[in-house]
C-alpha positions as CSV (number, residue, x, y, z in Angstrom):
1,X,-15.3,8.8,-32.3
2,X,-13.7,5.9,-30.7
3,X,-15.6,4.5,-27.7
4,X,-13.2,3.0,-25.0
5,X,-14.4,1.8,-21.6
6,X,-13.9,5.3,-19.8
7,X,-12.5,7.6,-22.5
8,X,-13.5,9.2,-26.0
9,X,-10.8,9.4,-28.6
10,X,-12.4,11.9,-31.6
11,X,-9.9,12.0,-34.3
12,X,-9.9,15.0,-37.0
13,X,-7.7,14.7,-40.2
14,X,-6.8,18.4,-42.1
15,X,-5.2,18.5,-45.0
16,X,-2.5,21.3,-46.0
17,X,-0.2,21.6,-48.6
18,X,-0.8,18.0,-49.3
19,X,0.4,17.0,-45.9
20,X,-2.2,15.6,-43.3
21,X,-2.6,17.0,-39.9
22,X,-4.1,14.8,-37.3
23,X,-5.8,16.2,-33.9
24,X,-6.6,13.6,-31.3
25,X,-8.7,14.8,-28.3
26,X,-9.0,12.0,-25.6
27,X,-11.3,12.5,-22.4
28,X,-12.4,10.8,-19.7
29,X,-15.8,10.2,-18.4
30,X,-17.1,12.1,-15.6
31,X,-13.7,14.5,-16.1
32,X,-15.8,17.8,-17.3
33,X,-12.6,20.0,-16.5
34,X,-10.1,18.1,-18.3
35,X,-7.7,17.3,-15.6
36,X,-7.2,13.7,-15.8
37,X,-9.4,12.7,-13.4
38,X,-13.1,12.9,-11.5
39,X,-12.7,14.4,-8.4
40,X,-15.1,17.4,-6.5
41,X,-15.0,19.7,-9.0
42,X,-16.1,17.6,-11.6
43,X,-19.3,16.9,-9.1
44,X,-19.9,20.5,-8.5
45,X,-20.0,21.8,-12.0
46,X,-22.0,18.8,-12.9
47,X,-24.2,20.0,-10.1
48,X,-24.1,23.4,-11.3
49,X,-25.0,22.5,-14.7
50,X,-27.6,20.2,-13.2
51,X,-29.0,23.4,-11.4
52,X,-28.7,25.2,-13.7
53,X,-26.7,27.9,-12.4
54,X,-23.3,26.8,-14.5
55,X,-23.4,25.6,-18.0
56,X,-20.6,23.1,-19.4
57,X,-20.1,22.7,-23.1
58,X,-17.6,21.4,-25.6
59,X,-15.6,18.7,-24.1
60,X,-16.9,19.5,-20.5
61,X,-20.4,18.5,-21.7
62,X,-19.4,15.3,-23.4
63,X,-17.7,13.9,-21.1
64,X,-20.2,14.5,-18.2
65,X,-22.7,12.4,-20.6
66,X,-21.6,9.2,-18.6
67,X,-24.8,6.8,-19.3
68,X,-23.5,7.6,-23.3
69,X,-27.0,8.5,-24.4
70,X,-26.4,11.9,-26.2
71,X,-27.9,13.9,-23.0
72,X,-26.8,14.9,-19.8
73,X,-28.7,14.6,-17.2
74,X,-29.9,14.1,-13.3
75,X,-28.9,10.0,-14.3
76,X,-25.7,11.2,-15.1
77,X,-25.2,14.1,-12.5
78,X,-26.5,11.0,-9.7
79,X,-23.6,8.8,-11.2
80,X,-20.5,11.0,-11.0
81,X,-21.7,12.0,-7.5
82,X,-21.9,8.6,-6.3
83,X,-18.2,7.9,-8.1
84,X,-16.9,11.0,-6.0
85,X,-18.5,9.9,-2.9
86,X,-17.3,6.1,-3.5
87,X,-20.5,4.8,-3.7
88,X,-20.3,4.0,-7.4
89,X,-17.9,2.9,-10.4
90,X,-18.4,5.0,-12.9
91,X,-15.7,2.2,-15.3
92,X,-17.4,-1.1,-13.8
C-alpha cells in the first residue's frame, strides 16, 4: 500500500503466461461508497456502521479508517461527520 495524503493506492501484480498484470485500486479517505468524494452518504453509512445497524467492508471499511490506525471507529465516524458538516478537514 502506498500512503498519500488523502488516498490509498494498493497495487497487486499477477502473473500469466509470463506476462504481468497489474491492478491498482485508489481510494479516498472518508469515501466508503467509492464515488470520488465524501458527501452525506458517506456520513450516514459511517453512522450506520457506527450503530451498528449497517456494516461496510472491503474498500468501504478501509477507507472510512481516517485516523489510519487499523480500526474504525466513533474517532473516525466524529471526523468524517465534522468534514460533511464543514466543521473539519479531513486532508489538513
Amino acid at each position: 500500500k502506498v500512503s498519500k495524503e488523502n488516498h490509498v493506492t494498493t497495487e497487486y501484480s499477477i502473473t500469466v503466461n509470463s506476462s504481468v498484470i497489474l491492478d491498482v485500486e485508489t481510494w479516498l479517505y472518508g469515501d466508503v461508497t467509492g464515488d470520488g468524494r465524501v458527501d452525506g452518504t458517506d456520513y450516514l453509512r459511517i453512522k450506520s456502521h457506527f450503530l451498528e445497524t449497517y456494516t461496510l467492508s472491503g474498500l468501504g471499511k478501509l477507507s472510512g479508517d481516517v485516523t489510519k490506525d487499523g480500526r474504525m471507529d466513533g474517532t473516525d465516524y466524529l471526523r468524517i461527520k465534522s468534514h460533511f458538516l464543514g466543521n473539519y478537514n479531513l486532508y489538513k
